[in-house]
Residue frames relative to the residue before (quaternion, step in Angstrom):
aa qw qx qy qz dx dy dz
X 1.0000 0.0000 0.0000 0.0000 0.00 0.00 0.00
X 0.2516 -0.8069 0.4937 0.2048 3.62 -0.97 0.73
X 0.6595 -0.4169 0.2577 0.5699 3.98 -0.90 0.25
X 0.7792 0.2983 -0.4575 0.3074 3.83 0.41 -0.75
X 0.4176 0.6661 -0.3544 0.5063 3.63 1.41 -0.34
X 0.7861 0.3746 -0.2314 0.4339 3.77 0.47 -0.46
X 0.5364 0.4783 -0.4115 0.5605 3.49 1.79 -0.91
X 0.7225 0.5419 -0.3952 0.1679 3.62 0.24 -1.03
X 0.5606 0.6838 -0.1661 0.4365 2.99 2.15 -1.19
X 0.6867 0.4469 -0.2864 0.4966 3.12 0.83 -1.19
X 0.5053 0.7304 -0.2976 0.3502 3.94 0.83 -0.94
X 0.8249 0.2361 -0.1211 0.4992 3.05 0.51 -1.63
X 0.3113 0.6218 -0.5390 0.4753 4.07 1.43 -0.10
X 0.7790 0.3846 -0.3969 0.2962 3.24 -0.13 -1.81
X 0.7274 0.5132 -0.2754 0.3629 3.80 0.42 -1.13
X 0.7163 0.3730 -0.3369 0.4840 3.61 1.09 -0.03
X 0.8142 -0.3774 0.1668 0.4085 3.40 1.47 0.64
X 0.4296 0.5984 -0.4548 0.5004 3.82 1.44 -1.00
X 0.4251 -0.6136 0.6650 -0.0247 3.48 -1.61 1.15
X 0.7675 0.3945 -0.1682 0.4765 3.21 0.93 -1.28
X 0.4654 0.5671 -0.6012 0.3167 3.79 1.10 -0.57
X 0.2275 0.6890 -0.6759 0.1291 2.72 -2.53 0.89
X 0.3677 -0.6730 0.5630 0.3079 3.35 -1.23 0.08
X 0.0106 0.8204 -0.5165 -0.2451 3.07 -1.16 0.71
X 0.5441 -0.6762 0.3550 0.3473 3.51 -0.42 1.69
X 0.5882 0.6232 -0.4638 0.2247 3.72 0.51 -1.25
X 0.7540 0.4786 -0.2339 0.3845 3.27 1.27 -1.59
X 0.7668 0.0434 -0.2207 0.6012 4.08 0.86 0.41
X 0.3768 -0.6284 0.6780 -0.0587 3.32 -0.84 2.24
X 0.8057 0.5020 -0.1021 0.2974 2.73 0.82 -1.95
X 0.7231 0.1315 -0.3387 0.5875 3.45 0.95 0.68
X 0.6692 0.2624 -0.6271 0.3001 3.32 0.33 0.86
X 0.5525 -0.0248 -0.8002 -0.2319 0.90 -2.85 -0.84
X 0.3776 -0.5365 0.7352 0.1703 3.46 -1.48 0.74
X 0.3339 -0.6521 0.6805 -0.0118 2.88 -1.49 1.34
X 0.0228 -0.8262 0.5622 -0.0270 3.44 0.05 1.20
X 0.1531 -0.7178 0.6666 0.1305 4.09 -1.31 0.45
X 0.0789 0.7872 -0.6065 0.0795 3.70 -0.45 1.27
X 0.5944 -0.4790 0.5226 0.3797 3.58 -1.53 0.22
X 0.5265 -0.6695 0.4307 0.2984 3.42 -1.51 0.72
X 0.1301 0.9268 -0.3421 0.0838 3.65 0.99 0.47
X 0.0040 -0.8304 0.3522 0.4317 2.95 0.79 0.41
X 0.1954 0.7691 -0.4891 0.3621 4.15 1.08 0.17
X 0.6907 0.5320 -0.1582 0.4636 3.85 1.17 -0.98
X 0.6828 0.4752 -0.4389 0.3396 3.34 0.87 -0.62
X 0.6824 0.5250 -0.4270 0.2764 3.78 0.99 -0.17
X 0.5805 0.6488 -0.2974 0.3920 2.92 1.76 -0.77
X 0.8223 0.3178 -0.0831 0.4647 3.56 0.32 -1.21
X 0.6577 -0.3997 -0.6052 -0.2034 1.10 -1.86 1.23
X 0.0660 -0.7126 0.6852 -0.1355 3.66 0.04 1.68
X 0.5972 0.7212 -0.2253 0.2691 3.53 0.63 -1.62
X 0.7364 0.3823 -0.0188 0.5578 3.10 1.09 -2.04
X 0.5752 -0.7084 0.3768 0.1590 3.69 1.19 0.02
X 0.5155 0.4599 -0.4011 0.6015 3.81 1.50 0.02
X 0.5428 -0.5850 0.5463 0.2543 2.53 -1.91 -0.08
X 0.5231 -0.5093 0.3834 0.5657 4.00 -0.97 0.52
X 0.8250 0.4438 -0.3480 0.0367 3.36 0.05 -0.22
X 0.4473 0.3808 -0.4019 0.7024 2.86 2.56 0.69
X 0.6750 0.4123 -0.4934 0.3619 3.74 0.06 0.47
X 0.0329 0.8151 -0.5770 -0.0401 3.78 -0.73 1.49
X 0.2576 -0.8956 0.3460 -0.1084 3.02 -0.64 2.13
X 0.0491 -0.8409 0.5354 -0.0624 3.43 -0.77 1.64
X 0.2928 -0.7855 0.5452 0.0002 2.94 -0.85 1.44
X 0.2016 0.6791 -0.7057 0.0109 3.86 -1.64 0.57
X 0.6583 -0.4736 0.4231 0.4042 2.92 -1.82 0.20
X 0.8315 0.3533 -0.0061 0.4287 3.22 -0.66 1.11
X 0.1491 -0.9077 0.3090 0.2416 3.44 1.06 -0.68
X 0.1343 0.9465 -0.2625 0.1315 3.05 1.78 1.13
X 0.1539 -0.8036 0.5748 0.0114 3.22 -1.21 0.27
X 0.0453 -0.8675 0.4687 0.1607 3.20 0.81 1.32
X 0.8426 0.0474 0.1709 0.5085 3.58 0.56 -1.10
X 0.5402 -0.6926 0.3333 0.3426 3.69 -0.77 0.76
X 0.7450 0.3286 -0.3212 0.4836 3.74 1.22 0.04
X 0.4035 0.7182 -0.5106 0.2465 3.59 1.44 0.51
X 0.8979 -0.2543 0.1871 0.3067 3.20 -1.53 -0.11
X 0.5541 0.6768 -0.1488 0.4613 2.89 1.12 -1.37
X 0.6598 0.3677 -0.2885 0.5884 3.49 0.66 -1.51
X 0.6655 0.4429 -0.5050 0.3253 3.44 -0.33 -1.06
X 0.6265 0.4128 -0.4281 0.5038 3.94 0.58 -1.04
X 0.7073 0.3040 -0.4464 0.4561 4.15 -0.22 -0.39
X 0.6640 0.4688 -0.4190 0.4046 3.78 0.45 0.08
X 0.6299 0.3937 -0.3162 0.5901 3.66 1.15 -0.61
X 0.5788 0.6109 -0.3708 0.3928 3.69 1.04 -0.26
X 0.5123 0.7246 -0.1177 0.4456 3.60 2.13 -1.11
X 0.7748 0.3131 0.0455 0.5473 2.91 0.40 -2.43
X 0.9045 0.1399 -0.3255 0.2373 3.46 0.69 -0.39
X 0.6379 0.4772 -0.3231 0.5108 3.18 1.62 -0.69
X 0.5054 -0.7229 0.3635 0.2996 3.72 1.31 0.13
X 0.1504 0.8834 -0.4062 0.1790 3.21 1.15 0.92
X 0.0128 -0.8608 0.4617 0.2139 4.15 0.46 0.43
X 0.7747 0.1532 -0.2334 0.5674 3.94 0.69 0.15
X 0.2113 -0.7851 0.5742 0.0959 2.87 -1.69 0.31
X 0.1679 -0.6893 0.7045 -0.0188 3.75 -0.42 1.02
X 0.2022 -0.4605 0.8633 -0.0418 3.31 -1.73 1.46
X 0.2409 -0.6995 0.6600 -0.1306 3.56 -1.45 1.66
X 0.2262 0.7514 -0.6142 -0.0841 3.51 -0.18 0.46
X 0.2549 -0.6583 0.6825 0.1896 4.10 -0.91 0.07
X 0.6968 -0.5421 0.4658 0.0600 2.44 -2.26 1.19
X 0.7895 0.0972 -0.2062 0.5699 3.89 -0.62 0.73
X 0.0235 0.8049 -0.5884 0.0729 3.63 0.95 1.04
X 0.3535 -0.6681 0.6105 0.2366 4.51 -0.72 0.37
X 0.5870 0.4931 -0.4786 0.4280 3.57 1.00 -0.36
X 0.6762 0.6036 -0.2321 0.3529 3.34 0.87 -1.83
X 0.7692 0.4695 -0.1775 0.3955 3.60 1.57 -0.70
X 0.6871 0.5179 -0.2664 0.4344 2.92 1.32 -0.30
X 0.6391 -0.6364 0.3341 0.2737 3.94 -0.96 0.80
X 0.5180 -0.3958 0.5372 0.5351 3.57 -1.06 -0.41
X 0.7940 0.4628 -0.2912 0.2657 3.63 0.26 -1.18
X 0.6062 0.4226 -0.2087 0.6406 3.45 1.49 -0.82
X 0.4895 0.3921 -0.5375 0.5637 3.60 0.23 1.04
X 0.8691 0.1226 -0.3281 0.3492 3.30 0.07 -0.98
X 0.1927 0.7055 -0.4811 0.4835 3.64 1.29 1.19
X 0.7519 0.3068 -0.1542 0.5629 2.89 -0.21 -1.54
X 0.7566 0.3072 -0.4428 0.3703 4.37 0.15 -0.73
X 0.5011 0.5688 -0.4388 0.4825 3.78 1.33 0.06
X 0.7013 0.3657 -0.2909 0.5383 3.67 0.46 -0.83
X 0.5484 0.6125 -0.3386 0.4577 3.32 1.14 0.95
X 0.2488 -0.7440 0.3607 0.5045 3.06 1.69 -1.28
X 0.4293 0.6964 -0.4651 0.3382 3.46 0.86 1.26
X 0.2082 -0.7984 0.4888 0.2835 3.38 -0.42 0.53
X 0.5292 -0.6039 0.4041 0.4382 3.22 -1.21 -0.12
X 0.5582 0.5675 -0.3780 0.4728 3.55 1.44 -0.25
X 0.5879 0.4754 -0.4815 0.4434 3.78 1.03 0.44
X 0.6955 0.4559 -0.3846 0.4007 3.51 0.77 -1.13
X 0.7404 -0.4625 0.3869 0.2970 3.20 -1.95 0.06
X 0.7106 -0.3815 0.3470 0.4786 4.21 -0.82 0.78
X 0.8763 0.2455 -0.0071 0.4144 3.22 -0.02 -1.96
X 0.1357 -0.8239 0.5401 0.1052 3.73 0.35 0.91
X 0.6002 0.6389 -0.2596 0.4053 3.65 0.94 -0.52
X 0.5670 0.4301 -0.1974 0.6742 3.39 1.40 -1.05
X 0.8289 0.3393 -0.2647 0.3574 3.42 0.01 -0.80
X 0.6947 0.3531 -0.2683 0.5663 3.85 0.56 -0.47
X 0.3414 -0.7577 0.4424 0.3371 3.50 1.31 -0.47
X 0.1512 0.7971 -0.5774 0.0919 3.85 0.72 0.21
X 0.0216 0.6905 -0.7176 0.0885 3.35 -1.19 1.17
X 0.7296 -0.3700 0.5225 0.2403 3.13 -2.49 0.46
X 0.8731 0.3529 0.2369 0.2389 2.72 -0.31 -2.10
X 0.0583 -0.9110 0.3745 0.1626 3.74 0.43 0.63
X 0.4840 0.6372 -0.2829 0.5288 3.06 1.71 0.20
X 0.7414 0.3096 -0.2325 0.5482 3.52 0.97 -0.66
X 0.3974 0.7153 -0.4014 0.4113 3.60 1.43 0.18
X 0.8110 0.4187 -0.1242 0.3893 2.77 0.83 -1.69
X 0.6669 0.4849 -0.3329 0.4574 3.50 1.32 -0.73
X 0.5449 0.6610 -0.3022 0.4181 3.78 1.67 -0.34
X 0.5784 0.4120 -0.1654 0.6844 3.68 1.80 -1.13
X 0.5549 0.4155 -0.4976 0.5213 4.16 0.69 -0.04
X 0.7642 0.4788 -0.2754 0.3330 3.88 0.37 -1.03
X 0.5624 0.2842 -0.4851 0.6063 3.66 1.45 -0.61
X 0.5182 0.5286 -0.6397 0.2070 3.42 -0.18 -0.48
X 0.8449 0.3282 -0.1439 0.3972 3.48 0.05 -1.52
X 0.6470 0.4062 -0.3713 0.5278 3.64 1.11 0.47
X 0.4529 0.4597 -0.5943 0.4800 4.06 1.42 0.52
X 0.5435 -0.5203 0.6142 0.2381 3.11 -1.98 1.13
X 0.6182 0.6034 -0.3919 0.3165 3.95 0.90 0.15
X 0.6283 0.5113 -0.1653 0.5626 3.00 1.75 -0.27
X 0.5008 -0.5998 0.5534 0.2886 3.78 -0.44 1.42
X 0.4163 -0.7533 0.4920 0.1308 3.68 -1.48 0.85
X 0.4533 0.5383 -0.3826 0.5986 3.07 2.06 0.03
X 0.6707 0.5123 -0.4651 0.2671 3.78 0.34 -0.46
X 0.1489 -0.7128 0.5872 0.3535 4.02 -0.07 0.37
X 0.2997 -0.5514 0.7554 0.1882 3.59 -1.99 0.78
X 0.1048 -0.7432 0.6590 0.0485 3.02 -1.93 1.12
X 0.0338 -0.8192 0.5285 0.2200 3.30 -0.97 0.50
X 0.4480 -0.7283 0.5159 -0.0526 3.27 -1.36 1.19
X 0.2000 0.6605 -0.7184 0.0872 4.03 -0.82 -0.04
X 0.3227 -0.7481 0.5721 -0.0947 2.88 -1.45 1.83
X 0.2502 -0.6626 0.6413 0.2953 3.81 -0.17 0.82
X 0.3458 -0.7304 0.5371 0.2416 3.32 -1.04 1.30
X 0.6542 0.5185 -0.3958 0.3827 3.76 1.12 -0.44
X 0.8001 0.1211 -0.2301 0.5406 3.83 0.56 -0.70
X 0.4717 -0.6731 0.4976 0.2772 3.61 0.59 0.22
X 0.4565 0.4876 -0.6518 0.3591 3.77 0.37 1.01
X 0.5200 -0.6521 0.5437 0.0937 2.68 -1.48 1.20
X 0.1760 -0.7440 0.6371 0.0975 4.22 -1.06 0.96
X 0.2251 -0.8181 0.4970 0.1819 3.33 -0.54 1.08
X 0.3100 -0.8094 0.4944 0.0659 3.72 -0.41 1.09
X 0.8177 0.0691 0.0346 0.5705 3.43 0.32 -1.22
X 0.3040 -0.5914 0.7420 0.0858 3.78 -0.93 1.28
X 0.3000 -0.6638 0.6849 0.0167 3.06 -1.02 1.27
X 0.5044 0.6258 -0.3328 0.4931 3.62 0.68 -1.40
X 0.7197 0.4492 -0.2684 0.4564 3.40 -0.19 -1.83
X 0.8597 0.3346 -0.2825 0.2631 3.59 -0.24 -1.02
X 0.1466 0.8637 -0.2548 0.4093 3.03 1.90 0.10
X 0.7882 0.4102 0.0682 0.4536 2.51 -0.26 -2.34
X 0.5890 0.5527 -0.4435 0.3883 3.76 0.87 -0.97
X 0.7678 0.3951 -0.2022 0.4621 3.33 0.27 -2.18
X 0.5879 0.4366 -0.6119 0.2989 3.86 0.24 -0.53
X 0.8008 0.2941 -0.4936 0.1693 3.78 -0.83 -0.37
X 0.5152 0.5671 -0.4545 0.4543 3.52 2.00 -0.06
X 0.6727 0.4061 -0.4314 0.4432 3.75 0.92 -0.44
X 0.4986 0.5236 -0.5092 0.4668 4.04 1.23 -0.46
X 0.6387 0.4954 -0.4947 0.3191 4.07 0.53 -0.74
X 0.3363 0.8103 -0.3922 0.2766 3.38 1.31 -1.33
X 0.8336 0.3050 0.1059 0.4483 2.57 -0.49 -2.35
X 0.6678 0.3436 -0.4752 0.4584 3.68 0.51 0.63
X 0.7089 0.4826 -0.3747 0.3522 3.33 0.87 -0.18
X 0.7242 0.4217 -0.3048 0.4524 2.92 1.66 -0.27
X 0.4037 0.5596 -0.5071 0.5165 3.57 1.34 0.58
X 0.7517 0.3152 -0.3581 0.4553 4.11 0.63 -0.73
X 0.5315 0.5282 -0.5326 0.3935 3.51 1.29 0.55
X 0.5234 0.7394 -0.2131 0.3660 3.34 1.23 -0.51
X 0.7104 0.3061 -0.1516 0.6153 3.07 0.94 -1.53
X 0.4785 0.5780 -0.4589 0.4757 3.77 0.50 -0.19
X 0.8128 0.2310 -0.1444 0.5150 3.82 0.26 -1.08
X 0.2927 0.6941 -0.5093 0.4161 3.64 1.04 0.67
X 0.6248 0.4277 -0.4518 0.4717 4.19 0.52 -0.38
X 0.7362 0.4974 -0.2038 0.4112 3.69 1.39 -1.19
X 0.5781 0.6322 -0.4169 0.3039 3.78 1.75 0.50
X 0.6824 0.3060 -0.4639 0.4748 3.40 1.05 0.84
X 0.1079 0.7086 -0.6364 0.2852 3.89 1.13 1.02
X 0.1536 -0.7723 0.6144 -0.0506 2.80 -1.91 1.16
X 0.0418 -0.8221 0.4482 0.3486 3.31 0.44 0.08
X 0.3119 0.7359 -0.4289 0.4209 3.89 1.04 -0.52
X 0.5189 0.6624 -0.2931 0.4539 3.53 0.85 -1.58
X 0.9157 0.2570 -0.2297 0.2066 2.83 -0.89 -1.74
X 0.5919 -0.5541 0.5661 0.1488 3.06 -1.78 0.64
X 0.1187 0.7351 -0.6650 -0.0575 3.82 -0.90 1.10
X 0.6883 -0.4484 0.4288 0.3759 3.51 -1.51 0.40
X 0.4429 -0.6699 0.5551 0.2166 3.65 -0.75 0.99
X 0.2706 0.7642 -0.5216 0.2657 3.47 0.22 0.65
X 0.1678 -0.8751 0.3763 0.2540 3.52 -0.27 0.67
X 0.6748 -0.5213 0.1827 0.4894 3.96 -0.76 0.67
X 0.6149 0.6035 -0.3228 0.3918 3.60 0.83 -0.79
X 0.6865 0.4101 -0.3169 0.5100 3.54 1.03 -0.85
X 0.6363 0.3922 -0.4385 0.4990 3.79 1.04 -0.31
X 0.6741 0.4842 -0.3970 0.3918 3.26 0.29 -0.18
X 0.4825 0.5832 -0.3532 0.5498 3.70 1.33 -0.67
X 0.8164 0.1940 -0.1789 0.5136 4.08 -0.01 -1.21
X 0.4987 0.4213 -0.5809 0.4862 3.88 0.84 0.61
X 0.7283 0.3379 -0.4281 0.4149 3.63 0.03 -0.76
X 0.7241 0.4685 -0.3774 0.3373 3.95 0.64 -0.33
X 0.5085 0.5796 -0.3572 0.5272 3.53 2.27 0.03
X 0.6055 0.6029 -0.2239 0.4688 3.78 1.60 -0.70
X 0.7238 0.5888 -0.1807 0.3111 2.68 0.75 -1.84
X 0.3148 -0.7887 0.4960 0.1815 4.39 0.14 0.53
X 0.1618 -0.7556 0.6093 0.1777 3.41 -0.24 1.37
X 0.4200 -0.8299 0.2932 0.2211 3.04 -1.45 0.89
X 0.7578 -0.5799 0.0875 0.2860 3.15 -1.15 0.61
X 0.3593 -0.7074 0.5597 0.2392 4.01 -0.65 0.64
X 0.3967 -0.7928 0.4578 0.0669 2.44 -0.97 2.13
X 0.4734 -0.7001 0.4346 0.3112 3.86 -0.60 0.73
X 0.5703 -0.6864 0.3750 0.2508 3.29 -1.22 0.65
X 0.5203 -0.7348 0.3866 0.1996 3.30 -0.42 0.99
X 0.2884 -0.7695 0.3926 0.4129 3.81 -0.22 1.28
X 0.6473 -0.4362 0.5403 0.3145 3.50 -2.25 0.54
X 0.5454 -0.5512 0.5898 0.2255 3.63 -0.83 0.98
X 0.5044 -0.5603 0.5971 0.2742 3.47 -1.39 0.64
X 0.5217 -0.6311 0.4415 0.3669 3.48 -1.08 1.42
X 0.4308 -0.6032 0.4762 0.4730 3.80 -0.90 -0.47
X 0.3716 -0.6069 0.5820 0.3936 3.87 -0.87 0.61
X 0.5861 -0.6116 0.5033 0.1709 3.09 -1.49 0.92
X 0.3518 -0.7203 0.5204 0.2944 3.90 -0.92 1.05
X 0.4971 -0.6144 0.6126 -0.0061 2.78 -2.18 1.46
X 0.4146 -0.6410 0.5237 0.3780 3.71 -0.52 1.06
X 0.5645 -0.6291 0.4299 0.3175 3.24 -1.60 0.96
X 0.6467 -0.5481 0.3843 0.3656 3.83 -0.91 0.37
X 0.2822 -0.5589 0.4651 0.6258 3.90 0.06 -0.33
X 0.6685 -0.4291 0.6017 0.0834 2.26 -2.28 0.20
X 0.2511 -0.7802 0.5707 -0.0496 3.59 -0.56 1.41
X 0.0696 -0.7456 0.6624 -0.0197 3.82 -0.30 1.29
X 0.8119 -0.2631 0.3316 0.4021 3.06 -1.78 0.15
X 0.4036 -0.6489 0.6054 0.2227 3.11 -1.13 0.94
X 0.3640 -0.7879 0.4861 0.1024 3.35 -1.07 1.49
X 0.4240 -0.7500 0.3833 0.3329 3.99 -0.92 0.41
X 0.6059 -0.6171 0.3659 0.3437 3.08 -1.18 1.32
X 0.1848 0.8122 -0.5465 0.0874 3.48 -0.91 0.80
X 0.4520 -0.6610 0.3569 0.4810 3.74 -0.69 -0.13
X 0.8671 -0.3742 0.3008 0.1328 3.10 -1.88 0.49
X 0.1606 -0.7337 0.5067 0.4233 3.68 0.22 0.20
């Protein structure tokens, strides 16, 4: 069993009554701390990361409005990648929660509520949707911020992303996005990868001590190639065909005689 396999396990024990459910951290070092991405609710600070069964001191916690993911090189990412490389974070779980105020609220009430702020709307950005990320659906939020996550080049391909959504009222946890699983998909397309690009390798291995310095071209100077390319281009012109020989003239036949009036039969002088 792995740490998110064991949080989920232990989670859903606890809510049907098991006393004893739990995690015990000792048995996977090796994947924590869990890098976790939650909404800034404050509804969350009792829950987490009790819920998920670690301790605070394997659970490094990031927090937005909303639990967005606008884009695979936004901020956000850059904080779960320094969260990786430096605080040494091996997984990552995107957490969204039931009855989320972002998820409820409109395009139009925002820019209400960011006017009755003193914002205009001529300050904010065209595409308010893209930018504040406003969503429906806190389930598809979360599986939308699980997919850039695990498709930013900022994020190691060994590291599995999970997504998660916490019922904010009984705290059981719905596992959305199997990190593990997707894992397992891309590895034998990323094992093909890397084999095709080892038998490209060894293929161009005769060509790893090519020089080009080396090589030998025909002294020929440019003018003469250029002289017998344009005369290889150049279309010679066509040969005009011979025009056909007129039929001799047939030669003239003496006219036939000449047949006058027939004369009346009469006698002889």
């Amino acid at each position: 069993m792995r740490l998110l396999e064991a949080i989920i396990d232990a989670n859903h024990r606890a809510l049907a009554g098991d006393r004893n459910a739990g995690v015990h951290t000792a048995e996977f070092e090796a994947e924590l701390p869990l890098v976790a991405l939650t909404c800034i609710d404050v509804r969350l600070n009792p829950l987490l990361p009790q819920v998920l069964g670690v301790l605070p001191e394997h659970f490094i916690w990031l927090r937005n409005a909303g639990n967005i993911i606008t884009g695979p090189l936004s901020s956000t990412m850059r904080s779960m990648a320094l969260a990786c490389a430096v605080k040494g974070g091996k997984e990552i779980v995107i957490i969204g929660h039931t009855d989320c105020q972002v998820a409820k609220t409109t395009t139009s009430q925002l820019l209400d509520r960011l006017r009755a702020l003193g914002v205009e709307r001529h300050l904010l950005p065209d595409n308010l949707n893209e930018f504040f990320g406003v969503f429906a659906s806190e389930r598809q939020n979360v599986i939308k911020a699980a997919t850039i996550a695990r498709s930013s080049p900022l994020i190691g391909p060994k590291v599995p992303v999970h997504g998660l959504v916490l019922d904010i009222r009984s705290g059981r946890l719905d596992w959305l996005v199997n990190g593990y699983e997707i894992l397992q998909t891309i590895a034998p397309v990323t094992g093909a990868i890397a084999s095709v690009v080892a038998r490209g390798e060894e293929l161009f291995k005769p060509l790893a001590g090519f020089k080009l310095e080396e090589m030998k071209f025909p002294e020929t100077k440019i003018g003469e190639i250029a002289s017998k390319v344009e005369q290889w281009i150049t279309p010679k012109p066509a040969t005009p065909e011979p025009k056909p020989t007129p039929p001799a003239t047939p030669p003239k036949l003496p006219l036939p005689p000449r047949i006058g009036p027939r004369m009346k039969m009469g006698k002889r002088p």
